[in-house]
N, C-alpha and C positions, 0 to 999 in steps of 0.2 A: 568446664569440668562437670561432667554429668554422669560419672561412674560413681554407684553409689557404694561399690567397695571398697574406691580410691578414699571416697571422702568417712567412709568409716575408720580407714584404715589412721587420715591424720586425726581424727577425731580423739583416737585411743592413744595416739603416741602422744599427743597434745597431755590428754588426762593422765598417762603414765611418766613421763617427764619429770614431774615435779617429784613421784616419789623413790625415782632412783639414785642410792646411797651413795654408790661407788666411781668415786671421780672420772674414771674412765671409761665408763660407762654412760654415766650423765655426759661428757663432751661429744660419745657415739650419738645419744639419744636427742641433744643438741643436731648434731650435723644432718640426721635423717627426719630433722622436723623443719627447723628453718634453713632457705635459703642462705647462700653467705654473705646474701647484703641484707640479710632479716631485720625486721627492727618488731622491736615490743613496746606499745604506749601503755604504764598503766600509771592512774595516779597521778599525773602530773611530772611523770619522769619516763623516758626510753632509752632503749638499751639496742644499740645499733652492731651487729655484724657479730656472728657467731662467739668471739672470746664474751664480750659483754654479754650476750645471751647466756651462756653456761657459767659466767658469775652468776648471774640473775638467778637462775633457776639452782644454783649451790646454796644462794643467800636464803632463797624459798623455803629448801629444803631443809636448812640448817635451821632457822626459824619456827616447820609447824609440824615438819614430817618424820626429821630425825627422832625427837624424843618421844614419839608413837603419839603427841596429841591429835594428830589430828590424819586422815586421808583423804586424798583427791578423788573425786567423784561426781559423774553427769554424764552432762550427751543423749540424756532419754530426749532431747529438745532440738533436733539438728536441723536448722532451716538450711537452703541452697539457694542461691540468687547469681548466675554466672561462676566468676570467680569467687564467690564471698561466700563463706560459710559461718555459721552461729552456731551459738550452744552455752547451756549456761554449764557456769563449772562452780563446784563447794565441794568447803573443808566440812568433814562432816567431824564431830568427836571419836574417837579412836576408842574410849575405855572410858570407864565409869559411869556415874548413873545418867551421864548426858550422852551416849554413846549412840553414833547412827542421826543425831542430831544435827544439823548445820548449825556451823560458826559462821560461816563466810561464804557469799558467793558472789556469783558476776559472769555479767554476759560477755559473754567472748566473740570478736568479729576476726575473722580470720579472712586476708585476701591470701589469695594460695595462686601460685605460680607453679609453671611445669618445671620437673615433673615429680608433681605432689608437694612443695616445699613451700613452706608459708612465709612468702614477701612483706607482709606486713600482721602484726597481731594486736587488735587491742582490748584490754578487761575493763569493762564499765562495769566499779563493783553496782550490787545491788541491794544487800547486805553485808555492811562492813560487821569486823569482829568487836564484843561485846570489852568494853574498856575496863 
């Protein structure tokens, strides 16, 4: 893969993903990012084949994105190695006097498969959030 619109293109649905609300929407936004045999390692836990992916990414959402603390944000960092793509990704604070700040983040190794659909994804966080 060496279109560098293609891989802009997952780049952005990757980082857009996590903050869409509406159930049917997020399983669209699911189906047009990973494959249907996708799998996601983060943490010491993966989430194998598109249903468990858009849990994953409801569970995400429900967690950091629903109650405005927090948005998804990156990608200024996209490396390209054949099929594999990088990038770091962070929750940044949403509101208040920590706003724009990073809580969270982690590099993301993405194997991407034709056409455009990510086979494999994993977060090696980098900075975990503050306990």
């Amino acid at each position: 893969m060496t279109n560098s619109t293609e891989i802009q293109t997952i780049v952005d649905r990757y980082l857009a993903v996590w903050s869409v609300g509406d159930p049917a929407d997020r399983a669209k936004a699911v189906e047009e990012l990973w494959a249907d045999r996708g799998i996601e390692y983060i943490e010491g836990r993966q989430y194998f084949g598109r249903a468990a992916l858009v849990e994953r990414v409801a569970e995400a959402y429900e967690a950091f994105v629903a109650n405005a603390a927090y948005i998804a944000v990156g990608g200024e960092d996209v490396a390209v190695h054949g099929d594999v793509v990088t990038f770091t990704i962070r929750l940044e604070h949403a509101q208040g006097p920590d706003a724009g700040e990073t809580a969270w983040s982690a590099r993301v190794f993405l194997v991407v498969a034709e056409p455009c659909l990510v086979r494999e994804d994993y977060q090696l966080t980098a900075q975990p959030l503050a306990a």
